[in-house]
C-alpha positions as CSV (number, residue, x, y, z in Angstrom):
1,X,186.7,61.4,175.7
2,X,183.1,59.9,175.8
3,X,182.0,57.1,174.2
4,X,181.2,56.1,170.3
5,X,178.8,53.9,169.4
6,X,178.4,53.5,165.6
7,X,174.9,51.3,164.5
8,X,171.8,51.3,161.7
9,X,168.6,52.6,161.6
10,X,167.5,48.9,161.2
11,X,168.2,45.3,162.2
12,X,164.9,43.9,160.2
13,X,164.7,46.3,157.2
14,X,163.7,43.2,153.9
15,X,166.2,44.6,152.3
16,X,168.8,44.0,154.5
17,X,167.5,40.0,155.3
18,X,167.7,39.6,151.7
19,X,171.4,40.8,151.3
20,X,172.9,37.6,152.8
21,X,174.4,39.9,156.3
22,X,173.1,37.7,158.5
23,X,174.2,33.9,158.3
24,X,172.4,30.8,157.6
25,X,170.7,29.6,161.0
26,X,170.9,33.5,162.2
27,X,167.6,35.0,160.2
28,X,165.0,34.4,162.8
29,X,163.6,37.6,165.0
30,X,165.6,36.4,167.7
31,X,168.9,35.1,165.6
32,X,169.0,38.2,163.6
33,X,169.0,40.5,166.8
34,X,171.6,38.7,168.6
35,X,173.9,38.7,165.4
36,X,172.9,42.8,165.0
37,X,174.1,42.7,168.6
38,X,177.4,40.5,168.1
39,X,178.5,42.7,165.7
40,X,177.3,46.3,166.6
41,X,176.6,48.0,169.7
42,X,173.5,50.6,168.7
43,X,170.5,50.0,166.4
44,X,167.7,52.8,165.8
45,X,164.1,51.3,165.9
46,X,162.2,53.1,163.3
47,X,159.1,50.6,163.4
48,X,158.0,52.8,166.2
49,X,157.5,55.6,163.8
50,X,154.8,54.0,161.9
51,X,153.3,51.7,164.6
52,X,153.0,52.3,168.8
53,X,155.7,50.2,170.3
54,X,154.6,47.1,172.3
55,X,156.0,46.5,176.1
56,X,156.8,42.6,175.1
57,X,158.7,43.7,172.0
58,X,160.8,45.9,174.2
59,X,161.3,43.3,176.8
60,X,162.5,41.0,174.7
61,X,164.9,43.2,172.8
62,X,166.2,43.9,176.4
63,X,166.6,40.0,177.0
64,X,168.1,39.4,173.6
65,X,171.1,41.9,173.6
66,X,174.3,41.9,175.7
67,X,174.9,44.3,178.8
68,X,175.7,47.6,177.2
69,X,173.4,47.8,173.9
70,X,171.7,50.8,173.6
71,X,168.4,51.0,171.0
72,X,167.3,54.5,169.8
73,X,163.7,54.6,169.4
74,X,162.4,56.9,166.5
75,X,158.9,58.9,167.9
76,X,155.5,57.8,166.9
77,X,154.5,59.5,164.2
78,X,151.5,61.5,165.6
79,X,153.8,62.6,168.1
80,X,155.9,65.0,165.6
81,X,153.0,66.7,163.9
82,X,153.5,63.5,160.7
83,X,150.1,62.5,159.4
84,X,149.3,59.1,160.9
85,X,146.5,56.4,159.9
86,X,143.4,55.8,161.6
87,X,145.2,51.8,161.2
88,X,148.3,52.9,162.8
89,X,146.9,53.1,166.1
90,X,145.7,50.4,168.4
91,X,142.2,49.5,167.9
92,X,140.3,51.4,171.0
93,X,142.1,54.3,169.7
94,X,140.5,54.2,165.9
95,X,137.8,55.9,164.8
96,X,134.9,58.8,166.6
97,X,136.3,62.4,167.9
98,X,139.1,63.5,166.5
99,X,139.3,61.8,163.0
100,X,140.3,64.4,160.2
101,X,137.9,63.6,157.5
102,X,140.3,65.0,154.5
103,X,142.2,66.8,156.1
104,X,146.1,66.1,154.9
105,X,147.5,68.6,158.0
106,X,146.8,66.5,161.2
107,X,148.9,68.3,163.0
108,X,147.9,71.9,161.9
109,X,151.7,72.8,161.1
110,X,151.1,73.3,157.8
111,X,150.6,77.5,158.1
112,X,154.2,77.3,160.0
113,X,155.0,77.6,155.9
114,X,155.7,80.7,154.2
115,X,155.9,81.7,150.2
116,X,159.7,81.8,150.6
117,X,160.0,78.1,151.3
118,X,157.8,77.2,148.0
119,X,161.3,76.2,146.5
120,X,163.0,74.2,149.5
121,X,159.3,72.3,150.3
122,X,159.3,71.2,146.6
123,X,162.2,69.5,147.4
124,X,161.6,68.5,150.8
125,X,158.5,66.4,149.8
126,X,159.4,62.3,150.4
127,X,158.2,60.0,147.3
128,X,156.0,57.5,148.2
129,X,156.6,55.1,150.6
130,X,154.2,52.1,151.1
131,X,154.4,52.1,155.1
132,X,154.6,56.1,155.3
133,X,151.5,57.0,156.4
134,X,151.8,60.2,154.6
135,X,151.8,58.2,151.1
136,X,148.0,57.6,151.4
137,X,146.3,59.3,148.6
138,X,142.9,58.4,151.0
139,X,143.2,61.0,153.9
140,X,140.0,60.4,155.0
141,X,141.0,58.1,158.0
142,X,144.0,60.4,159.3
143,X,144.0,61.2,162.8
144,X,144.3,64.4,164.6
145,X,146.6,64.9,166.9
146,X,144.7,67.9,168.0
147,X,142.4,65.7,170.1
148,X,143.5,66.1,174.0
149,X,142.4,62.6,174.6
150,X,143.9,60.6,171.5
151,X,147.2,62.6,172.2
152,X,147.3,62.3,175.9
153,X,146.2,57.9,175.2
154,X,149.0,57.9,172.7
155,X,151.7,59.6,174.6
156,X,150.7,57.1,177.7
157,X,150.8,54.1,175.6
158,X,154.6,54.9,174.0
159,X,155.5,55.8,177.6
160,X,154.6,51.8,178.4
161,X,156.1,50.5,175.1
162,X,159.5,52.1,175.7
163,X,159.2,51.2,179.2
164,X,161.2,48.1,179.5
165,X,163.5,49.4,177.5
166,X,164.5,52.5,180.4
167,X,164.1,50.2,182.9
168,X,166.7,48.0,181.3
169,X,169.0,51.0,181.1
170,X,168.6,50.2,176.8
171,X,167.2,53.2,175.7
172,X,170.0,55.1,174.0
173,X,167.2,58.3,172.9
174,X,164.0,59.1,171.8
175,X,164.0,60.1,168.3
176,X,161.9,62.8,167.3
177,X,162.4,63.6,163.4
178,X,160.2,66.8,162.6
179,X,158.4,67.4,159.2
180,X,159.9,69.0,156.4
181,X,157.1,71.9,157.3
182,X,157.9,72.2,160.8
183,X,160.1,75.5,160.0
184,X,161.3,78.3,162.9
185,X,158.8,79.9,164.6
186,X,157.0,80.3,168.0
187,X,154.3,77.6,167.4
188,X,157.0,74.8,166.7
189,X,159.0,76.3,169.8
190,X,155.6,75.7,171.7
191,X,155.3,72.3,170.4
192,X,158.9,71.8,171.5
193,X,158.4,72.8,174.8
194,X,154.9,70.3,174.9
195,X,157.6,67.6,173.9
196,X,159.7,68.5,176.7
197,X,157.0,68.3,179.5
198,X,156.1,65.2,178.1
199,X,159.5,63.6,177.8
200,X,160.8,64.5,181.3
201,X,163.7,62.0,182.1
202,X,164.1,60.6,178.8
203,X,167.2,60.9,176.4
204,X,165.4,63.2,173.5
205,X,167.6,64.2,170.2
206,X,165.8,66.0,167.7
207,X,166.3,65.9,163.8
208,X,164.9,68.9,162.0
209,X,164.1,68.2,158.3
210,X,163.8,71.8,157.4
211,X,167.0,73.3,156.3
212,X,166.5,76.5,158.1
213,X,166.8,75.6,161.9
214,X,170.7,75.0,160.6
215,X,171.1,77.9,158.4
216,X,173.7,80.2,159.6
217,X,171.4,83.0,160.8
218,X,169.6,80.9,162.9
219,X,171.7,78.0,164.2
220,X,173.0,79.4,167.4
221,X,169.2,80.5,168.4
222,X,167.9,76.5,167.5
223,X,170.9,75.4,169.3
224,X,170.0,77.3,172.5
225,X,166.3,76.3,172.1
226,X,167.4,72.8,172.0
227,X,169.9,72.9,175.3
228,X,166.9,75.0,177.0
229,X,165.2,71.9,176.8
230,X,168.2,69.1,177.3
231,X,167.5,68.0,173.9
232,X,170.5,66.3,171.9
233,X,171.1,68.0,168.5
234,X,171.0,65.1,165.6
235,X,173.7,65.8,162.9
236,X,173.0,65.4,159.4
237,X,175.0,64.0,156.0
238,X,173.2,64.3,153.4
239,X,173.9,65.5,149.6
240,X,174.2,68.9,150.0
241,X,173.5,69.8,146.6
242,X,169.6,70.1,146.7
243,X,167.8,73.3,147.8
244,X,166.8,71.2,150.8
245,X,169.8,69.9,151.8
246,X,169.9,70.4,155.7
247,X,173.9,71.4,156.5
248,X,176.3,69.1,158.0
249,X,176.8,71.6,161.2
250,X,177.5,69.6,164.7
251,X,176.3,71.3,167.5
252,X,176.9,70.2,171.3
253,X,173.6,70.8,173.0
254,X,173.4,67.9,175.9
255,X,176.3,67.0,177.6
256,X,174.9,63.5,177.7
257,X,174.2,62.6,174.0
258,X,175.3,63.8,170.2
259,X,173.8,62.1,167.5
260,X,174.8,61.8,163.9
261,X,172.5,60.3,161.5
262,X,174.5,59.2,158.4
263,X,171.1,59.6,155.0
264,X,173.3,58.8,151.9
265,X,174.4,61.6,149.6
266,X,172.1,60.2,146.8
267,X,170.5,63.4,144.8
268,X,167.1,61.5,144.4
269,X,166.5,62.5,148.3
270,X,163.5,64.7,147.4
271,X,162.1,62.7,143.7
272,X,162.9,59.2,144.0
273,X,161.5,56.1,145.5
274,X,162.5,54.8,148.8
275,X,165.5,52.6,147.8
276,X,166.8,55.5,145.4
277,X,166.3,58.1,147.8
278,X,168.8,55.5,150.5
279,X,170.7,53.9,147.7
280,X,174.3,55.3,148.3
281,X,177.4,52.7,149.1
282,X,179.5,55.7,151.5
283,X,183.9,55.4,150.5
284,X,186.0,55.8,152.8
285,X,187.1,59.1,152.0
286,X,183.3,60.5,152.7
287,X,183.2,58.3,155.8
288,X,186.6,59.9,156.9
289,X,185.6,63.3,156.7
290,X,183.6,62.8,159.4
291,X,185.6,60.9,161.6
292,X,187.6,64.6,162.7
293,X,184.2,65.4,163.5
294,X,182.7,62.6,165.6
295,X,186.1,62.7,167.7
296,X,185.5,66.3,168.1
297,X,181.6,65.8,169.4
298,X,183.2,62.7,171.6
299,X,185.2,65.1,173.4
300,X,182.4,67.3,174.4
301,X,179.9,65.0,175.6
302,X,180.1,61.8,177.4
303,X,178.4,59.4,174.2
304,X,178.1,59.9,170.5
305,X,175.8,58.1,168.2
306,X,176.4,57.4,164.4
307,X,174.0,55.7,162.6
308,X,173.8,54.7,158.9
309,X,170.1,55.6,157.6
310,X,171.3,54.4,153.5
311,X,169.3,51.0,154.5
312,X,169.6,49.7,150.7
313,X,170.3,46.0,151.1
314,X,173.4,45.8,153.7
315,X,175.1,49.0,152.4
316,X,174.4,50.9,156.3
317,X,175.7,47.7,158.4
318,X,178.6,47.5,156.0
319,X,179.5,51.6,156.3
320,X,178.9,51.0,159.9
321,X,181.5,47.9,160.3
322,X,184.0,50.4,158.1
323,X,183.7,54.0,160.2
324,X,183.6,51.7,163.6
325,X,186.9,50.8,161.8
326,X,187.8,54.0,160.9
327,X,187.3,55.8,164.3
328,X,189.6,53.1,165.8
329,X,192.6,54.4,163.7
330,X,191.6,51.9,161.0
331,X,193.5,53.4,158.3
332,X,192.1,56.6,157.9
333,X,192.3,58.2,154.6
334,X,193.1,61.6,153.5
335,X,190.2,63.5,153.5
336,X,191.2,66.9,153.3
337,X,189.8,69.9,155.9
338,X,186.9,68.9,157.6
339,X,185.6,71.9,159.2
340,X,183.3,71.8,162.1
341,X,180.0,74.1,163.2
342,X,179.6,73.6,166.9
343,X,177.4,75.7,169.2
């Protein structure tokens, strides 16, 4: 049976600070991250999406968390094909070749589209988030991935930010969560194989936002894709009620490394503002339907991440604390069948 290691997707989230989680004398950088650490053993880092990470950061994380900690480091944003800000990147990177002038398709994933997802990308679309880069209703300083030089500079400096991290043996994954228009096809299998040249040697898992990579006719054929490359598949909850909704399937595709990412079921996921779109309190019943399944993915691969992504004041550190619980025989509730999609 491998290991579980149930976390957030953020120790410094405002929201969280403001809920009264952390104690008195605990809410400094440092004091917050060694509670985090006392009382959980896995946190994803999702600054790294909207900002290159820094090699003293990382260090410092390293220094500040027991023997055994593991962070999961979400991808930069220009790395997945995500519009990203001219401001997001370090300032000898800003500005000359390669800046998109209006362009809102950085990436130039936007054809991967088709008329038959008109109804799923209406509901796909994110409402706007002040530190998203793709928010910005000015596009003029968005950056193009397409420039062999910024990409190449930008891969080299996440290498170096993550760096003390590996060193460390702290770096649970890589996170890379794809658009909601990164859909099946060969160009996004040629951008996942880019990925995998460049990641060689790291813990990858994948997320795909686009409900089709899970659908039933092609699940086994993204699964393979993803095991061709030693990527770890990420589960999804998520309310499944919305066109978009990705399904809850659990495929095996690393020996190494499952992830399950735990979104809230709130039905604002494609309309609402950030804290509607993560504002869900998960029961014990929904947390225990899962728990037949992470057991299941623990059996098959020597460690399992769950991480709570319904960062609404402390409701993901709370649902964390309660399935850690749960998976220890905690008083598991009824929660009916609980089939499982493996691959």
């Amino acid at each position: 049976m491998g290991e579980i290691l149930v976390g957030a997707c953020s120790w410094t989230d405002p929201m969280l600070v403001r809920s009264g989680w952390y104690p008195v004398g605990s809410r400094s950088p440092e004091g917050r991250l060694r509670h985090y650490a006392g009382r959980l053993p896995v946190v994803e880092v999702d600054s790294t999406y909207y900002a290159l990470p820094g090699e003293r950061n990382s260090r410092l994380w390293a220094e500040r968390t027991p023997d055994g900690f593991v962070f999961d480091v979400k991808a930069f944003s220009l790395l997945t094909g995500h519009p990203t800000r001219d401001a997001a990147l370090p300032p000898d990177l800003r500005g000359g070749a390669g800046a998109s002038g209006d362009r809102r398709d950085p990436q130039g994933l936007r054809d991967l589209r088709d008329s038959r997802d008109s109804r799923d990308l209406r509901d796909l679309r994110d409402s706007r988030d002040p530190r998203d880069p793709r928010d910005s209703r000015d596009s003029r300083d968005l950056r193009d991935s397409r420039d062999p030089a910024l990409l190449d500079a930008v891969w080299e400096r996440f290498a170096e930010g993550i760096g003390p991290l590996r060193r460390a043996g702290r770096l649970g994954s890589v996170l890379f969560q794809f658009p909601p228009w990164f859909r099946p096809g060969p160009r996004s299998e040629e951008f996942l194989a880019e990925c995998a040249g460049r990641t060689a040697k790291w813990p990858v898992s994948v997320e795909f936002r686009h409900p089709a990579w899970w659908r039933e006719e092609q699940a086994g054929a993204t699964a393979a894709l993803l095991r061709r490359h030693g990527f770890a598949a990420v589960a999804v909850d998520m309310a499944q009620t919305l066109p978009a909704s990705v399904p809850p399937v659990t495929p095996v595709t690393s020996p190494r490394l499952s992830v399950v990412r735990f979104h809230g079921r709130s039905t604002a996921w494609g309309t609402g503002s950030k804290e509607d779109r993560f504002r869900h309190e998960y029961t014990d019943t929904e947390l225990a339907e899962w728990v037949p399944r992470v057991r299941a993915l623990a059996a098959r691969v020597e460690r399992v991440h769950v991480l709570f992504n319904n960062c609404c004041g402390d409701a993901a550190v709370r649902a964390a604390e309660r399935m850690r619980a749960l998976l220890d025989g905690g008083g598991v509730p009824s929660a009916g069948p609980s089939p499982l999609t493996l691959f």
